[in-house]
C-alpha positions as CSV (number, residue, x, y, z in Angstrom):
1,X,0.0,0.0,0.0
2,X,1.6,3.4,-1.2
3,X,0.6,6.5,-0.3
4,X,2.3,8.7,-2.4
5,X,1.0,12.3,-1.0
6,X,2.7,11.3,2.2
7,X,5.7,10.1,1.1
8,X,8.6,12.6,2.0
9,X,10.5,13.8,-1.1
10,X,14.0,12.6,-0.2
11,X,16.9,11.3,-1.2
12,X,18.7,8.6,1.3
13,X,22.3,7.6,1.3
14,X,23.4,3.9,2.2
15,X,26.7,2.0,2.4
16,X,27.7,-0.6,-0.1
17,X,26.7,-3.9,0.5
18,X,30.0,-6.1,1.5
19,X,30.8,-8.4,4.3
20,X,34.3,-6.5,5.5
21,X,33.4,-4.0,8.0
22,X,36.3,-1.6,6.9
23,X,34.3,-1.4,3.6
24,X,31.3,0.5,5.0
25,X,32.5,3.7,4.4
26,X,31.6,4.3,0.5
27,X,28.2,5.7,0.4
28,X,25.9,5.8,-2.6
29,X,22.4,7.2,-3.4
30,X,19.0,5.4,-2.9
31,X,16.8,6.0,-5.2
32,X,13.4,8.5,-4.9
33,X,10.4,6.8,-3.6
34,X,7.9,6.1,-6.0
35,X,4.4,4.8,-5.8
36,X,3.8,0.7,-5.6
37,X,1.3,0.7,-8.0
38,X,4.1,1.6,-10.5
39,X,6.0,-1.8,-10.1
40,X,2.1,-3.5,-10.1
41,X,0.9,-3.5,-6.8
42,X,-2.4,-3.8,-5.7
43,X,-4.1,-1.0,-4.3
44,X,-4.1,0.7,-1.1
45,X,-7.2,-1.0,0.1
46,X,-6.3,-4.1,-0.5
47,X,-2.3,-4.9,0.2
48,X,-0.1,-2.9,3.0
49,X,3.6,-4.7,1.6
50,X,6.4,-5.1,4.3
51,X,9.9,-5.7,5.5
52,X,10.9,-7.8,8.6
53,X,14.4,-6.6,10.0
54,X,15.3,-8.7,12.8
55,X,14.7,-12.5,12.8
56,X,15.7,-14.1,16.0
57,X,13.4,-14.6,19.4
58,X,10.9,-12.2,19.5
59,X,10.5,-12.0,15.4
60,X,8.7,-15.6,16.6
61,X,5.9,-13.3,17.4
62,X,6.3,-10.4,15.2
63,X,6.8,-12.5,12.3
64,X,3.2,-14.6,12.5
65,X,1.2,-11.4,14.2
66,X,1.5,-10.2,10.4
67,X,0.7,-12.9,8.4
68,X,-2.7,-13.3,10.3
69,X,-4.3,-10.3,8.5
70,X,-4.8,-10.9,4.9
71,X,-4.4,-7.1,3.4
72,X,-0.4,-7.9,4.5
73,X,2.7,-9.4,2.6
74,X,5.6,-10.1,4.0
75,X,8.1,-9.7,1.1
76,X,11.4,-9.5,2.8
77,X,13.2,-10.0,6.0
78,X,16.8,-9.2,7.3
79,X,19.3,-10.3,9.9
80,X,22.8,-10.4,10.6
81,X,22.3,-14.3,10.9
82,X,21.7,-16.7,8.4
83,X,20.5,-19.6,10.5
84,X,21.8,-20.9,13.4
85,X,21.2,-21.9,17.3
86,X,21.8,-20.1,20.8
87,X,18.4,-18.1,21.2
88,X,16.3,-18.4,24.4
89,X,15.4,-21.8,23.0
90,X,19.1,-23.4,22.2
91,X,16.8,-25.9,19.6
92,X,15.8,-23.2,17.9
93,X,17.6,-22.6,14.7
94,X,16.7,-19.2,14.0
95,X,17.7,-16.3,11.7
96,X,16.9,-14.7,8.1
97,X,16.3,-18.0,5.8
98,X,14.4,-19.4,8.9
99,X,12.0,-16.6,8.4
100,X,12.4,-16.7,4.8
101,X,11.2,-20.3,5.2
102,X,8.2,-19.8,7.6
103,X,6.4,-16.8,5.2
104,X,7.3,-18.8,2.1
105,X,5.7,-21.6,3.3
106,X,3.0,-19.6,4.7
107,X,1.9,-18.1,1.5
108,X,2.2,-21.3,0.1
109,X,0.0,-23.0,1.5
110,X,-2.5,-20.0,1.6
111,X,-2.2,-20.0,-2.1
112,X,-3.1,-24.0,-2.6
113,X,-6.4,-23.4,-0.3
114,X,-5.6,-23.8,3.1
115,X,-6.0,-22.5,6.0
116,X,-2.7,-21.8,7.7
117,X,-3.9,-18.5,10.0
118,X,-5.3,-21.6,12.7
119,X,-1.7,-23.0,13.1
120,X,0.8,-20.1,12.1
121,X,1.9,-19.0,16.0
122,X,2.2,-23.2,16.9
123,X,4.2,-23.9,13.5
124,X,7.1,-20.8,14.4
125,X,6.4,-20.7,18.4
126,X,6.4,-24.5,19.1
127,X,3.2,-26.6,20.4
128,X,0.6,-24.8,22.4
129,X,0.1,-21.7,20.7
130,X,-2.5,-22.4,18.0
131,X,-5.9,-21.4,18.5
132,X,-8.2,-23.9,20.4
133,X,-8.4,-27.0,18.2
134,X,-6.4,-26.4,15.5
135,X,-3.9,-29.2,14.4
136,X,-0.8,-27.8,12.9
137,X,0.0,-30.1,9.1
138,X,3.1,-31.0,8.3
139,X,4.2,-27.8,6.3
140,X,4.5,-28.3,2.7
141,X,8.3,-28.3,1.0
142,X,8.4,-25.2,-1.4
143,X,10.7,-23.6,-3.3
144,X,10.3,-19.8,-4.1
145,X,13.0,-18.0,-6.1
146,X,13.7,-14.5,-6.1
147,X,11.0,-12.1,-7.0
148,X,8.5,-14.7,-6.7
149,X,8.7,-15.4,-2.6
150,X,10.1,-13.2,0.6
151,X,13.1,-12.4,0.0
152,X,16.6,-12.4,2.6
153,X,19.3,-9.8,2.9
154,X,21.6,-9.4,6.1
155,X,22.1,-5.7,5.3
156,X,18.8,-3.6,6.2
157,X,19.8,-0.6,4.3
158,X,19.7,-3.1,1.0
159,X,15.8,-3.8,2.2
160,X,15.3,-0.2,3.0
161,X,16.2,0.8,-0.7
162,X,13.3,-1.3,-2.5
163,X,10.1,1.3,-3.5
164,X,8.1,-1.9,-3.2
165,X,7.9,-1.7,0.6
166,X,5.6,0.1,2.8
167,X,6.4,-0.5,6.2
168,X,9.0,-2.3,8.2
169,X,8.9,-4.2,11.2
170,X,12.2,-3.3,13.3
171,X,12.6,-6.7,16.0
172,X,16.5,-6.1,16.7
173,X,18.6,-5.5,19.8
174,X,17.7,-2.3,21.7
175,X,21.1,-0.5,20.2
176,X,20.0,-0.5,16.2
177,X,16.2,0.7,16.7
178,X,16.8,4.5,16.4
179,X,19.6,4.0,13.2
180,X,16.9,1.6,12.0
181,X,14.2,3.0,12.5
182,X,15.1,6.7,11.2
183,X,16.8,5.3,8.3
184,X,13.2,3.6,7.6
185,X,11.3,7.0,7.7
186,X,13.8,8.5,6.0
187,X,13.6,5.9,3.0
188,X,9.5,6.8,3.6
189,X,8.5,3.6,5.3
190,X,6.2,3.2,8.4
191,X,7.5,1.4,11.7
192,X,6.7,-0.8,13.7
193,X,9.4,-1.1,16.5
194,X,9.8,-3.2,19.1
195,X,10.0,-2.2,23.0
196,X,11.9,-0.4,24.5
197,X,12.1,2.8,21.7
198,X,15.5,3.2,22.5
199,X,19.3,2.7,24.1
200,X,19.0,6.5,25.5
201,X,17.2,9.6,25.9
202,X,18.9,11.4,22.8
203,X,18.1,8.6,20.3
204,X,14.1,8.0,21.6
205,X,14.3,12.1,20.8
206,X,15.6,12.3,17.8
207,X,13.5,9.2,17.0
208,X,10.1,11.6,17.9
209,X,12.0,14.3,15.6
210,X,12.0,11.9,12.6
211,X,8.6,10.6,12.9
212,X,7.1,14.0,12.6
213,X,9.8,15.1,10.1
214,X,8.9,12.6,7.8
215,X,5.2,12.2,8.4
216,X,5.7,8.9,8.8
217,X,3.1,6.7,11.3
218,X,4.9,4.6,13.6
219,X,4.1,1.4,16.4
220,X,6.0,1.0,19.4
221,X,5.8,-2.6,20.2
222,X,4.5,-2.6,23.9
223,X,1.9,-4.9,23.0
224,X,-0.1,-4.7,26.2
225,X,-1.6,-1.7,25.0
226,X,-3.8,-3.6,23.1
227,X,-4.8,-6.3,25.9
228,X,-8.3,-5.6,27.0
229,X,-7.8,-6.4,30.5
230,X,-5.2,-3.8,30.3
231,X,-7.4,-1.2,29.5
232,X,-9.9,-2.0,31.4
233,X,-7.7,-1.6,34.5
234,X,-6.2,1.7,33.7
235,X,-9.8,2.8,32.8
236,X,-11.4,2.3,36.2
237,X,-8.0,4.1,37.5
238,X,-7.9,7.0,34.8
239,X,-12.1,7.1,36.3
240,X,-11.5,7.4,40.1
241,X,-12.9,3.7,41.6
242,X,-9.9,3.5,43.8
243,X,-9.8,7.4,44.1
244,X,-6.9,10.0,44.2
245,X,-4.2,7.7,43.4
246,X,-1.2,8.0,45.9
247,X,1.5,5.4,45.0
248,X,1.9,2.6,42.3
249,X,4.1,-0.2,41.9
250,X,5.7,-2.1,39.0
251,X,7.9,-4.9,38.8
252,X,10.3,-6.5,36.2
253,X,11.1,-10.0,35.6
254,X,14.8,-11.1,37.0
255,X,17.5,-12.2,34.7
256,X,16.8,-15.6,33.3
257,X,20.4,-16.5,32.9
258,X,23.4,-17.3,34.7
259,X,26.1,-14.5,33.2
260,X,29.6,-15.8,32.4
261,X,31.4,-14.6,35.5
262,X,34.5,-12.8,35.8
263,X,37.3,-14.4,33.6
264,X,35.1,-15.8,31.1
265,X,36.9,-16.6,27.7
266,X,36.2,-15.0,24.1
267,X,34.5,-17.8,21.8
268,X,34.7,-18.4,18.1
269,X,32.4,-16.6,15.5
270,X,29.7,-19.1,14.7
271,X,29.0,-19.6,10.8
272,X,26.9,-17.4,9.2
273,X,26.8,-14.7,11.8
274,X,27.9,-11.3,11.0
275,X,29.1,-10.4,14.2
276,X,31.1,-7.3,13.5
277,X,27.3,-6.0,11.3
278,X,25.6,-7.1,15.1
279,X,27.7,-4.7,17.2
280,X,27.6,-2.1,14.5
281,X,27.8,1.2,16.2
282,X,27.9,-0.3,19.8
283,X,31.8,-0.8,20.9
284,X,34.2,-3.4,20.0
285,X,34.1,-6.3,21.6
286,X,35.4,-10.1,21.6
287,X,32.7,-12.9,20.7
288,X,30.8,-15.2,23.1
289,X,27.7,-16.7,22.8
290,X,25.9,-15.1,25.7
291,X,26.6,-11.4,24.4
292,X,24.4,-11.7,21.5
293,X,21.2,-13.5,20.5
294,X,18.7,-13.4,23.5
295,X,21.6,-12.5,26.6
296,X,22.3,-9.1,24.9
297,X,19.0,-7.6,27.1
298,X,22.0,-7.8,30.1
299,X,24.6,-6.0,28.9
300,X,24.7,-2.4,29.2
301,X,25.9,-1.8,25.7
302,X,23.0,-3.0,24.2
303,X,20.1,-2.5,26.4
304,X,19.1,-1.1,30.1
305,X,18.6,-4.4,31.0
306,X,15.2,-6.2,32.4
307,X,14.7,-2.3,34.2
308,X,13.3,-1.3,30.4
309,X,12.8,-4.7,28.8
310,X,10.1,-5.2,31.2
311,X,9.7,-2.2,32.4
312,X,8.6,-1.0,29.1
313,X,5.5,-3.5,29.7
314,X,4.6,-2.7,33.3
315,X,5.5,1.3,33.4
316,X,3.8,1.7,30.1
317,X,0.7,0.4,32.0
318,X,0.9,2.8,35.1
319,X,2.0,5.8,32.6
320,X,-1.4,5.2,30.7
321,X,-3.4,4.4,33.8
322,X,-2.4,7.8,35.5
323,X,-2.9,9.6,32.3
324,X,1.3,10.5,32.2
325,X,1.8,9.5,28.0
326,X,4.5,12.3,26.8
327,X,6.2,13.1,30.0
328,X,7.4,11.0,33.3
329,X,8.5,11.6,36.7
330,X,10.4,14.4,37.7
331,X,12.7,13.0,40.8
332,X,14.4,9.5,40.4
333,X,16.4,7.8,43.3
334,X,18.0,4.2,43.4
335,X,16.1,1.5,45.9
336,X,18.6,-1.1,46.6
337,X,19.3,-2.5,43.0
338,X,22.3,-5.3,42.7
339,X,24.4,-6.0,39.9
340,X,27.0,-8.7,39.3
341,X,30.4,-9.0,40.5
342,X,32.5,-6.1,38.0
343,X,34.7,-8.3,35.4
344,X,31.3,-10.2,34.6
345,X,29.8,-10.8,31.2
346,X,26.3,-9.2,32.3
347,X,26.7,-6.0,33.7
348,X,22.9,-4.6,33.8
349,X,21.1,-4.9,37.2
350,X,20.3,-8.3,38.3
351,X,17.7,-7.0,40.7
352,X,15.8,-4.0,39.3
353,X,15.0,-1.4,42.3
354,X,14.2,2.4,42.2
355,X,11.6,4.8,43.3
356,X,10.0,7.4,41.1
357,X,7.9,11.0,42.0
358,X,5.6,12.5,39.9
359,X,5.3,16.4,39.5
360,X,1.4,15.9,41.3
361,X,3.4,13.9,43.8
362,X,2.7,10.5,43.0
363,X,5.2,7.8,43.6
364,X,6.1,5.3,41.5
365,X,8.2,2.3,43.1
366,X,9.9,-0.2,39.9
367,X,11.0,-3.4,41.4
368,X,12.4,-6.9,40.5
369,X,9.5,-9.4,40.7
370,X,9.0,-12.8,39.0
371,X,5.4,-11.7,39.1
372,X,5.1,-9.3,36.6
373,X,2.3,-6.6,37.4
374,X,1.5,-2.4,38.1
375,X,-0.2,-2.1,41.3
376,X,-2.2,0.9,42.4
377,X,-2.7,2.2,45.8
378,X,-5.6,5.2,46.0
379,X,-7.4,6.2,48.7
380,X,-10.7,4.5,48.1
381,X,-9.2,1.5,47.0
382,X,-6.3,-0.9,45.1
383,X,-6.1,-2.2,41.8
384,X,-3.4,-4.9,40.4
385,X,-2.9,-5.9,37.4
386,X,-0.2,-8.3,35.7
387,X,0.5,-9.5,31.9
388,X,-2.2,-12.0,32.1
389,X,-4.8,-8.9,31.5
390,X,-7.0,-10.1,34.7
391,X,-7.6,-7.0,37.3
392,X,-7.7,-7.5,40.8
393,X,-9.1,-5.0,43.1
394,X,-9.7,-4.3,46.9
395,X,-12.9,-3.9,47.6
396,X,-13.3,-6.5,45.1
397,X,-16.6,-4.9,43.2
398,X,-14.4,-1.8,42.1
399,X,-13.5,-4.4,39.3
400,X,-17.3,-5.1,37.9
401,X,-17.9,-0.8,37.9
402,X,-19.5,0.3,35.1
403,X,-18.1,3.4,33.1
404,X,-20.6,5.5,31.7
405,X,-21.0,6.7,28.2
406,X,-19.6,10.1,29.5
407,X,-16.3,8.9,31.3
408,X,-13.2,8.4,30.3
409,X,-12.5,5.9,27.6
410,X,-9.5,4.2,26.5
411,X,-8.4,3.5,22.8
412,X,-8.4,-0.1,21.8
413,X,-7.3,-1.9,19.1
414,X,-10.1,-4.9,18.7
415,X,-13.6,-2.9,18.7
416,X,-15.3,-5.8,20.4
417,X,-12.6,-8.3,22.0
418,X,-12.7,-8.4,25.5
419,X,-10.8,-11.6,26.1
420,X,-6.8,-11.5,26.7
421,X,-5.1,-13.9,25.0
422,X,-1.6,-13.3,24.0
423,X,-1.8,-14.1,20.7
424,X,-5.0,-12.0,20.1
425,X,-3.1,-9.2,21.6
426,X,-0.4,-9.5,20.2
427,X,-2.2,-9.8,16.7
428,X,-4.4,-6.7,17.5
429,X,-1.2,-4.0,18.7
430,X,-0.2,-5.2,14.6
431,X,-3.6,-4.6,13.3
432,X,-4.2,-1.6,15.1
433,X,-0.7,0.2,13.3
434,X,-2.1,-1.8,9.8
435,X,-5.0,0.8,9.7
436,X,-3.4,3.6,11.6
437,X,-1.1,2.4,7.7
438,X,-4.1,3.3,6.4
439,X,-5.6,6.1,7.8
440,X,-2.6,7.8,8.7
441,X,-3.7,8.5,11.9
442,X,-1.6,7.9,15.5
443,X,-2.1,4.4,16.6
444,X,-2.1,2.8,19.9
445,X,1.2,3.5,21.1
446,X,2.6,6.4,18.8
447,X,6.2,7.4,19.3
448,X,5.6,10.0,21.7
449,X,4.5,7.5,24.1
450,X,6.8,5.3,23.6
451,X,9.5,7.7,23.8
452,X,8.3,8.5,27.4
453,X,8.0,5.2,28.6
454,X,11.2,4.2,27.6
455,X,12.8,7.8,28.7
456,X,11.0,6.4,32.6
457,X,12.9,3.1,32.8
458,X,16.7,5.0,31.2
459,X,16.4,7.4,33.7
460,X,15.6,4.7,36.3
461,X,18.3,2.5,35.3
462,X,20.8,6.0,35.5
463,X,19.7,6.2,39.2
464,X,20.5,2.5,40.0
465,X,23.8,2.7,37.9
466,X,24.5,6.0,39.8
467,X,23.5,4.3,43.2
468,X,21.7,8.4,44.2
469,X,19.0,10.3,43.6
470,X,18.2,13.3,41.2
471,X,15.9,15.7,39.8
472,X,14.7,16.0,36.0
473,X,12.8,18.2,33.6
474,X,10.7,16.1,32.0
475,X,9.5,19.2,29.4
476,X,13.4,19.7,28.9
477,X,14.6,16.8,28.9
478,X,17.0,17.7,31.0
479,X,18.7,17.5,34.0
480,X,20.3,20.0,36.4
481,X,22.9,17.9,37.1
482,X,25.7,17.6,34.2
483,X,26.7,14.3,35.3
484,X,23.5,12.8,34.6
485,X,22.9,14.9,31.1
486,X,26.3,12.8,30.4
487,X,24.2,10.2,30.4
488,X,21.4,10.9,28.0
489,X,23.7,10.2,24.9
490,X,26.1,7.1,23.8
491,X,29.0,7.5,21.4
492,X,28.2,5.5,18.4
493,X,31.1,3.4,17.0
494,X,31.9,4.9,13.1
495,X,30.9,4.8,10.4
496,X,27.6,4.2,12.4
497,X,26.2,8.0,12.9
498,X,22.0,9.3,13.3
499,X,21.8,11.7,10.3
């Protein structure tokens, strides 16, 4: 689906295409975007075409949360890795002609007359996952050459140059999103990104900045957004039940993996993995397993840890509930967090703990849990609720309260769907951006909101990293002190630079 009146009249640069890293400096032009229906697209109605960059673990749900919806195509995906093991699942072989595989043999069978929606999350997530009663076949061996099926590139900015495309999904380690994602809107794609928006404060701004530059509509990927139990519970907050709200609560899951421990040894480059494209403008670093593929969420490098990865979940719920989208707290303080031994592999927080105040004077306490929830504490009542979408309240009928035609109501992303099933949701938050595609309207989650979620858990991880207290303008972006302002922007390894 092209949309030619909003396309920005630009010209892009990218890279040339080679596998020596020394040999990314030579630049060369992209061509103008021009409208789909030139090459023979369908029309806007009926096809929205995109790219999948990223294809490791949590592409597993990206990846089929597309194909469900029959006005997308899939046509390409990207990814540093070819195919190979070492994702949260070590069976798993996963990478960029393992997705190739799954949405070629997707649209095969879809072509011969079956019905692959019922089975699609079980066949690429494993057993348990299809709807109710579905029986996954055995998928059928195709063949699909070039121009014909999805096609595979390792280097995004070879994806980003096709006029064929319409929007991207961007599933990669928290250090590429805003290079990615920018580079997208800049080559007039759409986004859909993954949570957190970004390593720091500076790239989630300049991320906002793009975005509006380039008219472009964009998805953060905090999916829970679009779980109706979710909603619910921030509605009867946002509506007074448990009245003036004085303090919440959120928690993030702990680290699910032993780190290699002070000592540990570098390991060989596995086949087929571009290791020196993975750390692209992060710094250099020796190979080992556990730095890349699902154990890069623990190193500071490439992400703020479990503090934002699921603190982008259970903060994005309190900001929406207390009605906080586009700014965050203005004091932040360290509560105790712990990190490994210094010499170790993992050097993000093992156990997530700091407090948060409001401007109004709400506080906000983010806290290492295995239970994963926002809890609300007002002064008529208390409301809790976790991933699973289920509210529970104290008094217990705050939870059944009606709200009236003239309250507050919440956007959602299924008109009618009240149940909270992951892969509902998960399917909705992508359906939801498809029409906001369409429409080119905000969806769900725009990148404002995102940018202020994520900018809560950054500046939460800067307190426990800091191990004090400090005061921020959330309007500014700013911070009195100088040490933390430091702290807002990373040094990006060259050639790697946000234009």
């Amino acid at each position: 689906m092209m949309n030619e009146r909003h396309r920005p009249s630009v010209r892009c640069t990218r890279r040339s295409f080679v596998q020596s890293a020394a040999a990314l400096a030579s630049a060369v032009s992209l061509p103008k975007i021009v409208p789909a229906s030139v090459f023979g697209a369908r029309a806007p109605s009926n096809r929205i075409t995109v790219g999948q960059i990223g294809c490791g673990h949590q592409a597993q749900r990206i990846v089929p949360s597309f194909l469900v919806h029959d006005d997308v195509q899939i046509v390409a995906v990207c990814d540093v890795n070819r195919a190979g093991r070492g994702y949260y699942y070590p069976e798993r072989v996963l990478g960029r002609e393992t997705a190739k595989r799954w949405i070629d043999e997707y649209y095969a069978e879809k072509a011969s007359g079956g019905d692959p929606q019922a089975t699609v999350y079980e066949r690429i997530l494993g057993p348990g996952t299809a709807k109710p009663g579905a029986v996954a076949p055995a998928p059928p061996q195709v063949s699909v050459s070039r121009g014909k099926g999805c096609d595979a590139y390792k280097d995004f900015r070879e994806l980003l140059a096709r006029t064929d495309i319409d929007a991207v999904a961007i599933v990669v380690p928290d250090h590429w999103h805003a290079l990615i994602a920018i580079a997208a809107m800049q080559a007039g794609k759409d986004v859909y990104c993954e949570k957190p928006l970004a390593l720091t404060i500076h790239q989630g701004r300049e991320m906002v900045k793009a975005v509006r530059k380039y008219n472009r509509v964009f998805q953060t990927g905090a999916q829970f957004r679009s779980c109706p139990g979710v909603r619910r519970a921030c509605e009867l907050v946002r509506n007074g039940r448990i009245g003036e709200v004085r303090r919440v609560w959120t928690t993030t899951a702990p680290n699910s993996f032993p780190s290699p421990g002070p000592g540990w040894q570098p390991q060989p480059v596995p086949e087929g993995f571009d290791y020196v494209f993975w750390l692209g403008p992060a710094p250099e670093a020796p190979y080992h397993i556990e730095r890349c593929f699902h154990r890069w969420r623990y190193i500071l490098d490439y992400s703020n840890g479990q503090t934002a990865n699921f603190g982008a979940h259970t903060n994005d719920m309190a900001q929406w509930a207390l009605g906080m989208d586009g700014t965050t707290p203005v004091e932040f303080e360290d509560n105790g967090s712990e990190f490994l031994p210094k010499g170790s592999l993992f050097d993000t927080a093992v156990k997530t703990a700091f407090r948060a105040r409001y401007a109004n004077g709400i506080e906000l306490t983010c806290e290492t849990n295995p239970a994963s929830y926002a809890k609300f504490e007002g002064t008529e009542g208390r409301l809790e609720i976790s991933l699973g979408g289920v509210p529970k309240t104290f008094p217990t009928h705050i939870k059944d309260s009606v709200i009236g035609p003239n309250e507050i109501h919440l956007p959602r992303s299924h008109p009618t769907r009240e149940t909270n099933r992951r892969n509902d949701i998960d399917a909705d938050h992508v359906r939801n951006f498809l029409d906001a595609v369409k429409s080119r309207k905000d969806p769900i989650e725009p990148v404002e909101v995102g940018h202020s979620t994520a900018s809560l858990c950054i500046l939460g991880n800067i307190a426990q990293l800091l191990k004090r207290k400090f005061a921020w303008d959330p309007a500014a972006e700013r911070s009195a002190d100088e040490e933390i302002n430091r702290m807002l922007q990373r040094p990006m390894r060259a050639p790697w630079k946000l234009s």
